[in-house]
Short mmCIF file of the C-alpha atoms (twelve columns), coordinates in Angstrom:
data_MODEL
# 
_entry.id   MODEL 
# 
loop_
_atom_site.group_PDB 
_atom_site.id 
_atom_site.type_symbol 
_atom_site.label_atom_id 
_atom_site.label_alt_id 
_atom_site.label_comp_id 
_atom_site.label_asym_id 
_atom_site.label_seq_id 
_atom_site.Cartn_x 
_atom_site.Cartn_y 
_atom_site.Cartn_z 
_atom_site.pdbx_PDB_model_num 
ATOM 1   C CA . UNK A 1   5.686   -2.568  -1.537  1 
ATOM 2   C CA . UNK A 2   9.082   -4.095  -2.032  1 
ATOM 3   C CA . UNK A 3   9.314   -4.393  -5.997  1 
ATOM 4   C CA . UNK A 4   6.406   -1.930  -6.919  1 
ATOM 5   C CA . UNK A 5   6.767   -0.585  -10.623 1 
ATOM 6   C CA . UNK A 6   6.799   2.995   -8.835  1 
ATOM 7   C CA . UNK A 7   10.408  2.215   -7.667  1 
ATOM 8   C CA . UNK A 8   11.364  0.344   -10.732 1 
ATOM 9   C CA . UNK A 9   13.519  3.647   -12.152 1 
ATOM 10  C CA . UNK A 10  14.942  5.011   -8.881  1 
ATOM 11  C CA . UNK A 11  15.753  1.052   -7.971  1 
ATOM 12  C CA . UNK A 12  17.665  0.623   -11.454 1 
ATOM 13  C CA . UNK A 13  20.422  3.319   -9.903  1 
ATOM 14  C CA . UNK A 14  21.360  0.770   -7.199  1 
ATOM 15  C CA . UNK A 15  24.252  -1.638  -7.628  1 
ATOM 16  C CA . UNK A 16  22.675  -4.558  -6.647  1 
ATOM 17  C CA . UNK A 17  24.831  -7.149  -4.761  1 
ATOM 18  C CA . UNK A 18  26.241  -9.992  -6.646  1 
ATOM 19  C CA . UNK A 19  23.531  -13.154 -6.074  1 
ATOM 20  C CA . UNK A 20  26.288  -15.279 -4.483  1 
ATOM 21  C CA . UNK A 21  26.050  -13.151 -1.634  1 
ATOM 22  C CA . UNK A 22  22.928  -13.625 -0.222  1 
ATOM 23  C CA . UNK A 23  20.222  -16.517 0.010   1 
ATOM 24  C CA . UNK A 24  16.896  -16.135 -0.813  1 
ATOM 25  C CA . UNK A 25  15.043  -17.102 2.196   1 
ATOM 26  C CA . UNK A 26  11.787  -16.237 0.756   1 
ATOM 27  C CA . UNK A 27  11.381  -18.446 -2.067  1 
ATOM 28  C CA . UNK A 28  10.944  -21.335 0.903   1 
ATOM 29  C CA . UNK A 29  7.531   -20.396 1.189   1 
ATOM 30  C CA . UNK A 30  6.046   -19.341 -2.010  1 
ATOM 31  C CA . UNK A 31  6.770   -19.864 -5.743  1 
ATOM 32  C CA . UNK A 32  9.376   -17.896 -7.608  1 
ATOM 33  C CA . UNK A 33  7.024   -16.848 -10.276 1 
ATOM 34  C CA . UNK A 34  4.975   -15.062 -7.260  1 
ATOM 35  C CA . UNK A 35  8.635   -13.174 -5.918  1 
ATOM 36  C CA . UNK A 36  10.430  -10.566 -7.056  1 
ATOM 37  C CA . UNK A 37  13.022  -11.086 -9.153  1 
ATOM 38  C CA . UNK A 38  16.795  -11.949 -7.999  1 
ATOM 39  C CA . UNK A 39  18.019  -8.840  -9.913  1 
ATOM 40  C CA . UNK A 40  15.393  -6.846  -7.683  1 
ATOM 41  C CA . UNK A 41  16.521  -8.560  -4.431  1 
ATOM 42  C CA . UNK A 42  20.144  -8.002  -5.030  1 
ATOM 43  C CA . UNK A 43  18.934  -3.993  -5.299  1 
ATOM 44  C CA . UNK A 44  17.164  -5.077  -1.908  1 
ATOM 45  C CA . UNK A 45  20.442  -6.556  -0.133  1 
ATOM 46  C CA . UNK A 46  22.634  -3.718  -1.396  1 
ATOM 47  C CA . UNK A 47  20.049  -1.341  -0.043  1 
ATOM 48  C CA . UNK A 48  20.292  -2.932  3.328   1 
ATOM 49  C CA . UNK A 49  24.235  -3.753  3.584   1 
ATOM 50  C CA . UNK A 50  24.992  -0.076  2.475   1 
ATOM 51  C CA . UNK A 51  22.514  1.578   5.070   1 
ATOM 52  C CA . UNK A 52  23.949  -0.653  7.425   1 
ATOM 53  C CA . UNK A 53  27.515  0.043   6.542   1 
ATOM 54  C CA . UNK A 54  26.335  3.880   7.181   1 
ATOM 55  C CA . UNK A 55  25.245  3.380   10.605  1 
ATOM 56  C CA . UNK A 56  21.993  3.896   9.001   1 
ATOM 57  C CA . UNK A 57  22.802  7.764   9.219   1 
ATOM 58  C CA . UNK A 58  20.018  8.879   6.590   1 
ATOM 59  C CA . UNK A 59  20.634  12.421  6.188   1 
ATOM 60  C CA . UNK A 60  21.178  14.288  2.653   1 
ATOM 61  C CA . UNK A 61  24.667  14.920  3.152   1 
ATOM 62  C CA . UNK A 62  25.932  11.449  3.715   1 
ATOM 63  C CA . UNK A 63  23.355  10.202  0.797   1 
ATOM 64  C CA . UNK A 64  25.111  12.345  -1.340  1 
ATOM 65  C CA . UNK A 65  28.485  11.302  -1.005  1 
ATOM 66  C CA . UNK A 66  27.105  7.379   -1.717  1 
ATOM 67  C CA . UNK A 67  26.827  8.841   -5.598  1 
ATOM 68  C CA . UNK A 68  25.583  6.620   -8.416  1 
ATOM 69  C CA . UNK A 69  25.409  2.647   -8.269  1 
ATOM 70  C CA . UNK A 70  25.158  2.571   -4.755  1 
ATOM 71  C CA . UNK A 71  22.514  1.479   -2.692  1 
ATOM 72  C CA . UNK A 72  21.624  3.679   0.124   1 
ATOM 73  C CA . UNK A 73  22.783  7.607   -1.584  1 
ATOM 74  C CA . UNK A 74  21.141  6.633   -5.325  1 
ATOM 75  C CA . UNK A 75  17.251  5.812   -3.718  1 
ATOM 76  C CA . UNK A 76  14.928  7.971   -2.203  1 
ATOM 77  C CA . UNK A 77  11.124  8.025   -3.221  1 
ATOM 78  C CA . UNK A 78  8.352   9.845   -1.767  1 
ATOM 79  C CA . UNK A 79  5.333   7.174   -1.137  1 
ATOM 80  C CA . UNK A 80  1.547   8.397   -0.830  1 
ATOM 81  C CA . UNK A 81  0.762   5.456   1.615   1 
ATOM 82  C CA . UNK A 82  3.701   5.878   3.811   1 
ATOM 83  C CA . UNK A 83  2.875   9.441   4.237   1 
ATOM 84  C CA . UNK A 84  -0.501  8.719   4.323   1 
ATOM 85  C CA . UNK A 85  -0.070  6.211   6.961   1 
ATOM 86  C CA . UNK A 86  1.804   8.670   8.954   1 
ATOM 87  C CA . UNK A 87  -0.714  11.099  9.032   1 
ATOM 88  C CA . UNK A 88  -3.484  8.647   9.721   1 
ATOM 89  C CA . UNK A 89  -0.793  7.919   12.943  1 
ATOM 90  C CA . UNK A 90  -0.651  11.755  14.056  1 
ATOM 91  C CA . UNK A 91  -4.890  11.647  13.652  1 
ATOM 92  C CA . UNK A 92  -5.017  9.086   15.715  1 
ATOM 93  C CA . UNK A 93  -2.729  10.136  18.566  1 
ATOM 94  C CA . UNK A 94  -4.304  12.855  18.884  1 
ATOM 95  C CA . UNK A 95  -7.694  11.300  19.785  1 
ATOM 96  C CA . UNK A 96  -5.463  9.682   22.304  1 
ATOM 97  C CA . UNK A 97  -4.329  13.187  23.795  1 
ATOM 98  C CA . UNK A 98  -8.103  14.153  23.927  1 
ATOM 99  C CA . UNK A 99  -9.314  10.898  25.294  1 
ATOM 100 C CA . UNK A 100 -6.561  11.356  28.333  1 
ATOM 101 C CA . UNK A 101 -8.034  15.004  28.723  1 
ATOM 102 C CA . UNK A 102 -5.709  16.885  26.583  1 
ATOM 103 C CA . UNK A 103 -6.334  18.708  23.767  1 
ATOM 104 C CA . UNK A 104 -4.340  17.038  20.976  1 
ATOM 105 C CA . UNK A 105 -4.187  20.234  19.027  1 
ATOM 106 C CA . UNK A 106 -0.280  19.487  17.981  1 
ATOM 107 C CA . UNK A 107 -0.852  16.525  17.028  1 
ATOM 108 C CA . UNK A 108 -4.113  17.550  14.441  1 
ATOM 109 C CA . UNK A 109 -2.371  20.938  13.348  1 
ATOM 110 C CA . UNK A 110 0.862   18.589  12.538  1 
ATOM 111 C CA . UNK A 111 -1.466  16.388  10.747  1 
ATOM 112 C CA . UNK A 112 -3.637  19.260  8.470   1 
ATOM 113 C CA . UNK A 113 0.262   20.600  7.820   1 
ATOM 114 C CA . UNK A 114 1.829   17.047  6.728   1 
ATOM 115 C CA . UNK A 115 -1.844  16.747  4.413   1 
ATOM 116 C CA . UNK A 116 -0.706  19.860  2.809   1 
ATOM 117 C CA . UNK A 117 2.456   18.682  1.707   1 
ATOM 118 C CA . UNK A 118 1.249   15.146  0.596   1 
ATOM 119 C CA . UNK A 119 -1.568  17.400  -1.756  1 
ATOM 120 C CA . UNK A 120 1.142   20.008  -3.044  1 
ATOM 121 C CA . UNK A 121 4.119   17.050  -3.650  1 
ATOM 122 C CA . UNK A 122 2.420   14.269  -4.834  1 
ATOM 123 C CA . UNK A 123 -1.230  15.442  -6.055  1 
ATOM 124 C CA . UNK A 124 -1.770  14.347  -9.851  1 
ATOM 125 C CA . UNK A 125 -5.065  16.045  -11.333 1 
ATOM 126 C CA . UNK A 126 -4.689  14.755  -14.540 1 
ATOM 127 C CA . UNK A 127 -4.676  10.540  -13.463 1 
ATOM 128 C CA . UNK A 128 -6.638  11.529  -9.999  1 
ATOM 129 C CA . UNK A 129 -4.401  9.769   -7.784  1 
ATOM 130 C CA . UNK A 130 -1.795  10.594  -5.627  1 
ATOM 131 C CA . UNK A 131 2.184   9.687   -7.311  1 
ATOM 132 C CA . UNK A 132 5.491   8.291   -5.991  1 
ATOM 133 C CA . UNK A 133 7.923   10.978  -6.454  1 
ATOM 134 C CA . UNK A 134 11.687  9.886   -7.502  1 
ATOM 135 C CA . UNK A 135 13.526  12.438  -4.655  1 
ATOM 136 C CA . UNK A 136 16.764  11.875  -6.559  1 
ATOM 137 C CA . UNK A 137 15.549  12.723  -9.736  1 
ATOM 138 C CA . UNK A 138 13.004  14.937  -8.042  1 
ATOM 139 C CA . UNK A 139 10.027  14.377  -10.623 1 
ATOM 140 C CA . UNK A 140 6.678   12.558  -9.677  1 
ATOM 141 C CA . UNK A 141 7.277   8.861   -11.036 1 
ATOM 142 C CA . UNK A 142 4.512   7.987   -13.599 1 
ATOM 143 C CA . UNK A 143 3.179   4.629   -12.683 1 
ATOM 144 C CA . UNK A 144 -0.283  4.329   -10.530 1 
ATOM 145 C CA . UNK A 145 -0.337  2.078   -7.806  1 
ATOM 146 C CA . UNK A 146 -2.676  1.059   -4.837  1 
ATOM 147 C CA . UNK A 147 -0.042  3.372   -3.224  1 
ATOM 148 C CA . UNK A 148 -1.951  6.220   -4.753  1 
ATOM 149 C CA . UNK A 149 -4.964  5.109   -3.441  1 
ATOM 150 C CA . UNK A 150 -4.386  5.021   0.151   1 
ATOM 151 C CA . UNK A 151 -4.501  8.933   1.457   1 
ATOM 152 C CA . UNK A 152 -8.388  8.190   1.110   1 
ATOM 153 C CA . UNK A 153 -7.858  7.287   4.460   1 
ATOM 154 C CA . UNK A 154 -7.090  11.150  5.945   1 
ATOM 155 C CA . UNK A 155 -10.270 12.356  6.982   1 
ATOM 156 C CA . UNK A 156 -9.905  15.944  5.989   1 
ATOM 157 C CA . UNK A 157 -8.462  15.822  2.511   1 
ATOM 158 C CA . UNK A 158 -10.806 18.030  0.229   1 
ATOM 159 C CA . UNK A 159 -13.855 16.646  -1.130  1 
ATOM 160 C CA . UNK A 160 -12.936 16.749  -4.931  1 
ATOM 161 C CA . UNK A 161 -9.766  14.751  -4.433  1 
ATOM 162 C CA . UNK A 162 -11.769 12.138  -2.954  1 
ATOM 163 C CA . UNK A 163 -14.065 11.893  -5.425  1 
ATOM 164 C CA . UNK A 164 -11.170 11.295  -7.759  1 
ATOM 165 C CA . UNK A 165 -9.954  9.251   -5.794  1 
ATOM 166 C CA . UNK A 166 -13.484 6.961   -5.663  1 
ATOM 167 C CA . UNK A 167 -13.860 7.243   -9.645  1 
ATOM 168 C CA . UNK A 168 -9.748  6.054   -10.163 1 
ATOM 169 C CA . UNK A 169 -10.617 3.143   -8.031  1 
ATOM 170 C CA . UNK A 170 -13.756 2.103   -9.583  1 
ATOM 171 C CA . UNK A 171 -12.428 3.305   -13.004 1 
ATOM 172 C CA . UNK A 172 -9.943  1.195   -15.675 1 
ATOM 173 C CA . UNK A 173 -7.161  1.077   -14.009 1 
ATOM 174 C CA . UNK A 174 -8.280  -0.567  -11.008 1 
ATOM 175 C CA . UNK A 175 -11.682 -1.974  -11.278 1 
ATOM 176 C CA . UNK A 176 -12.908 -2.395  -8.462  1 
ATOM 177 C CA . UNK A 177 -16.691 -3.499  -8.547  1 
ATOM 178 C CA . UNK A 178 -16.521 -4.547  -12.542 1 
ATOM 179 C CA . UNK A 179 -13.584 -6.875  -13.014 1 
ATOM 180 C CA . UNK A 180 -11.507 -7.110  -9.935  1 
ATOM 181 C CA . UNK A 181 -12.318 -8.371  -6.282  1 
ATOM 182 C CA . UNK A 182 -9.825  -6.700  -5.065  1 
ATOM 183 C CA . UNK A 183 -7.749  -3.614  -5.559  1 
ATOM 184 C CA . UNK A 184 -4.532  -4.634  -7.775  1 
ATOM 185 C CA . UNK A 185 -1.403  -3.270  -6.513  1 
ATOM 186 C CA . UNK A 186 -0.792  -2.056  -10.105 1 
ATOM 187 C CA . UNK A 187 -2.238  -0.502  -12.752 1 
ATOM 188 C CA . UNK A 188 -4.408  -3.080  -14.808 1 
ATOM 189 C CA . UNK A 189 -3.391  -1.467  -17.935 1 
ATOM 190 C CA . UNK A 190 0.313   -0.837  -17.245 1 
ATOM 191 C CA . UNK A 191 2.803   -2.743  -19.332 1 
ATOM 192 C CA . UNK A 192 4.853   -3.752  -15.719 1 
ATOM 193 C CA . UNK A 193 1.389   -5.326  -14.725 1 
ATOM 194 C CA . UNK A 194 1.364   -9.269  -13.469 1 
ATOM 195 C CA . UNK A 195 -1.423  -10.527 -11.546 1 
ATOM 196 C CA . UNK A 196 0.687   -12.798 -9.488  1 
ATOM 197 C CA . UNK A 197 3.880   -11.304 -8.798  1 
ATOM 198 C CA . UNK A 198 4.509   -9.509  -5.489  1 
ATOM 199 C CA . UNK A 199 3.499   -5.836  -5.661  1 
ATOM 200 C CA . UNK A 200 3.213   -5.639  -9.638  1 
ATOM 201 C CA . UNK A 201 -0.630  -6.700  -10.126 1 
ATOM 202 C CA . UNK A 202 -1.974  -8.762  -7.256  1 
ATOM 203 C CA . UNK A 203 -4.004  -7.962  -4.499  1 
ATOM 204 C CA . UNK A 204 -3.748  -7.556  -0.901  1 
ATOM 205 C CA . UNK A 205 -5.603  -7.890  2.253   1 
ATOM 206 C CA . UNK A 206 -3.742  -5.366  3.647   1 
ATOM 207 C CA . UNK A 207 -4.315  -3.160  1.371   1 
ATOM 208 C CA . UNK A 208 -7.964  -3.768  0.659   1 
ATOM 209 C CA . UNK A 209 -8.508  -3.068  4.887   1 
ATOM 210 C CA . UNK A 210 -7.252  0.147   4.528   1 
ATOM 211 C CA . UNK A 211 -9.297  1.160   1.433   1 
ATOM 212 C CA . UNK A 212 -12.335 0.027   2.888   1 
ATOM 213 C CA . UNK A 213 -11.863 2.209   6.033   1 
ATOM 214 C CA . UNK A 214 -10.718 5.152   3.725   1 
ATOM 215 C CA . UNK A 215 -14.265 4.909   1.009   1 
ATOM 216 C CA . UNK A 216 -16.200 4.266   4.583   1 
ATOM 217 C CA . UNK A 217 -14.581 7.505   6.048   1 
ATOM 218 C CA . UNK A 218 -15.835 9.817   3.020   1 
ATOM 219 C CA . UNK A 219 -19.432 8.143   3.128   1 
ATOM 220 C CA . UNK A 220 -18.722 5.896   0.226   1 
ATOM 221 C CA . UNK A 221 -20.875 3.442   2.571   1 
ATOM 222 C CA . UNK A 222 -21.813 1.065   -0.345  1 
ATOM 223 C CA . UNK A 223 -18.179 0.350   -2.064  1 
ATOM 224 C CA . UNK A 224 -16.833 -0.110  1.066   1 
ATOM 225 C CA . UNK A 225 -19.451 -2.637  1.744   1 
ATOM 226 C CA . UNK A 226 -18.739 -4.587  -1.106  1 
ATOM 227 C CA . UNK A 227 -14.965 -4.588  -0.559  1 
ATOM 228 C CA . UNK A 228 -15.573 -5.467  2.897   1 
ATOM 229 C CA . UNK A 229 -17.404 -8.526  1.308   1 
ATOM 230 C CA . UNK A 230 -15.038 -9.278  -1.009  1 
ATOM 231 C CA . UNK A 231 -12.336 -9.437  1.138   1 
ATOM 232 C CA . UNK A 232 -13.838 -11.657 3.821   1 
ATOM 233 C CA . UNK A 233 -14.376 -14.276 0.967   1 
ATOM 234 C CA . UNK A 234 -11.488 -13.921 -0.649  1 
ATOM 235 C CA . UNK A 235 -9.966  -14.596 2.293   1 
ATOM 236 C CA . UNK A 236 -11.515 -17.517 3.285   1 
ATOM 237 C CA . UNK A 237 -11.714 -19.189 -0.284  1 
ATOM 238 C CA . UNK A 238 -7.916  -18.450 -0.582  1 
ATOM 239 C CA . UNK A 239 -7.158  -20.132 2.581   1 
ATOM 240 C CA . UNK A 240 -5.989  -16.642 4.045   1 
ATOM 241 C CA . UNK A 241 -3.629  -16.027 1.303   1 
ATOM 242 C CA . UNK A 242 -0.706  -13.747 1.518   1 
ATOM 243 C CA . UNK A 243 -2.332  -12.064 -1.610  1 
ATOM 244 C CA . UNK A 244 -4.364  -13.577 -5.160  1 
ATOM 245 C CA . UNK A 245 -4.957  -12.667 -8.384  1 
ATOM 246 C CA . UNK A 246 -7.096  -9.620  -8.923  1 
ATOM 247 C CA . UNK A 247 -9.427  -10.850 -11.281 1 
ATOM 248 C CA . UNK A 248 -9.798  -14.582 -10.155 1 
ATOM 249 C CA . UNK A 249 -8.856  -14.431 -6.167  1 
ATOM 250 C CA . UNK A 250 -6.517  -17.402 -6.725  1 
ATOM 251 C CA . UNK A 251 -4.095  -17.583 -3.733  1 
ATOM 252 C CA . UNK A 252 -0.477  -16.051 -4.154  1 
ATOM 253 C CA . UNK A 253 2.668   -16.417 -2.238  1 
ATOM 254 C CA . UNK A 254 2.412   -17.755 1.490   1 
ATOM 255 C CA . UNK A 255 -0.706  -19.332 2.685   1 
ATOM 256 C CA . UNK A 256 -2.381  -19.524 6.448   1 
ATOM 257 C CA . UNK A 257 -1.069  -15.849 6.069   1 
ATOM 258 C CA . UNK A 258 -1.008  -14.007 9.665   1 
ATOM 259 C CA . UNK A 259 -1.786  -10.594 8.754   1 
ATOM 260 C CA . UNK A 260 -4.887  -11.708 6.246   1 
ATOM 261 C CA . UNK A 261 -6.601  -13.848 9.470   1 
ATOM 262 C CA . UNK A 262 -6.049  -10.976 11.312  1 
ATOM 263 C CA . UNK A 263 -7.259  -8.422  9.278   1 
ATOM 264 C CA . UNK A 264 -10.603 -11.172 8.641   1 
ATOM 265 C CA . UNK A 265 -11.124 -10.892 12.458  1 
ATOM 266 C CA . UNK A 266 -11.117 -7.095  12.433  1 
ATOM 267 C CA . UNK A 267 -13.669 -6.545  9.461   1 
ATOM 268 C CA . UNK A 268 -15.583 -9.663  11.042  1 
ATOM 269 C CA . UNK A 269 -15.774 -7.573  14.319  1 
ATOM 270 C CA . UNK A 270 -16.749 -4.185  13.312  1 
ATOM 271 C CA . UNK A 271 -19.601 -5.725  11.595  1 
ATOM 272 C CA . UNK A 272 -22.219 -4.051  13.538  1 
ATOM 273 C CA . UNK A 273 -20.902 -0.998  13.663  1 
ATOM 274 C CA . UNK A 274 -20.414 -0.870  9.597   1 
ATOM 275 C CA . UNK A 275 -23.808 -3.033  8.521   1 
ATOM 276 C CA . UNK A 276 -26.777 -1.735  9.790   1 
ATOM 277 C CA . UNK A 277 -28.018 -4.770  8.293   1 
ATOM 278 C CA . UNK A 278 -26.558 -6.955  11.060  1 
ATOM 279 C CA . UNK A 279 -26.586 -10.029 8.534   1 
ATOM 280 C CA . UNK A 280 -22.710 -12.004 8.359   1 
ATOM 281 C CA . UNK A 281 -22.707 -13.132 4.799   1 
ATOM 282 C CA . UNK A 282 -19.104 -14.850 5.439   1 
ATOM 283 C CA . UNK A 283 -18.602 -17.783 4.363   1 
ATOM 284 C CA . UNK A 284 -16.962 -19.002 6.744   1 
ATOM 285 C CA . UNK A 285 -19.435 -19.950 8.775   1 
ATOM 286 C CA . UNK A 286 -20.637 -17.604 12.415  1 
ATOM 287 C CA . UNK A 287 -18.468 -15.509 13.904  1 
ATOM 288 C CA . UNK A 288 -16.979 -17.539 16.911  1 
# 
């Protein structure tokens, strides 16, 4: 989530690298007005150079020593979907460990421990979403992104923080069902919001894919359904786009975009086992 709003205050502590030293590869295939900014990839190369500099040695100590205005010592944030992904990972291994006989019970009781730090560090009641925190600065960062929204995906957090969790993603700042297709990466109503610019507004397949399995997890069978739905179309009207525009699903950054197809395939193939219904309503035309 390269130049999410989340990261924009922990970010503005890096040095970033002067912009003669570096090319921007990625504005070869999309449209600068789509990309972060070169301010924000300068952040990104000093990031990189500095860790690399380090032997990409990541402990505490050695971050400390980088002090202020540099790269790798002046950011650390706490992310809900990394986590989140994480734990999803140790979930899933262990249905490996019981589906080659063993028990898995590590790997679960790793995972319920890891979901009890992700509730007690990055929890927010009041906007009913889960927050970056800024481990530098050591507050939660105030900015909601789809971030937030991912943990929906743990199977065993508590049922009142997924139903905040289905009422912030259907509610203002997201829209999902009303205005949007798709989930925006950012907060509809925050003032760093911009429908087409890289993780600041627009929407993502990759993102959507995990939502959907996270409302469909907690029984949220009909949301799920439609973002299923929206997605596949999206996709295909978009001509598997790396991302679009929220509100209109016009294509964004890279088209003929791998991870989009692939994710199309996947939703596309699960079909029967989500829609009862059996019916494809993709537009694409059947499923071979």
């Amino acid at each position: 989530m390269d130049n999410s709003p989340c990261w924009d205050a922990p970010l503005a502590r890096v040095l970033p690298a002067p912009a003669r030293s570096f090319r921007r590869a990625d504005l070869d295939h999309g449209a600068p007005e789509d990309r972060p900014t070169d301010l924000d990839y300068g952040r990104y190369v000093r990031l990189a150079t500095d860790y690399r500099d380090a032997g990409y040695a990541d402990d505490r100590d050695r971050a400390g020593r980088g002090g202020p205005g540099r790269g790798a010592g002046s950011f650390a944030v706490e992310d809900p979907a990394f986590n989140a992904l994480l734990i999803a990972s140790e979930h899933a291994l262990a249905r490996i460990a019981r589906e080659l006989g063993a028990t898995g019970t590590a790997r679960h009781a790793r995972a319920e421990r890891l979901t009890t730090a992700l509730l007690e560090r990055l929890w927010d009641p009041e906007r009913g979403m889960f927050l970056c925190r800024d481990v530098r600065g050591g507050a939660l960062v105030p900015e909601r992104s789809v971030s937030g929204l991912i943990p929906l995906l743990l199977p065993t957090l508590p049922r009142e923080i997924t139903r905040a969790l289905v009422r912030t993603v259907r509610g203002p700042h997201f829209s999902l069902g009303t205005t949007t297709r798709l989930v925006p990466s950012y907060d509809l109503l925050g003032e760093a919001f911009d429908p087409h610019r890289y993780w600041r507004g627009p929407a993502w397949f990759n993102t959507a894919w995990l939502l959907e399995r996270g409302l469909r997890t907690h029984g949220e069978r009909a949301t799920a359904d439609q973002l299923r739905q929206s997605a596949l179309e999206s996709a295909h009207s978009s001509g598997f786009a790396e991302y679009v525009d929220p509100y209109t699903g016009e294509a964004c950054g890279t088209a003929d975009f791998s991870w989009t197809a692939a994710l199309a395939l996947d939703l596309l193939h699960d079909e029967p086992a989500r829609d009862s219904h059996g019916v494809n309503d993709f537009k694409g035309g059947d499923r071979g």
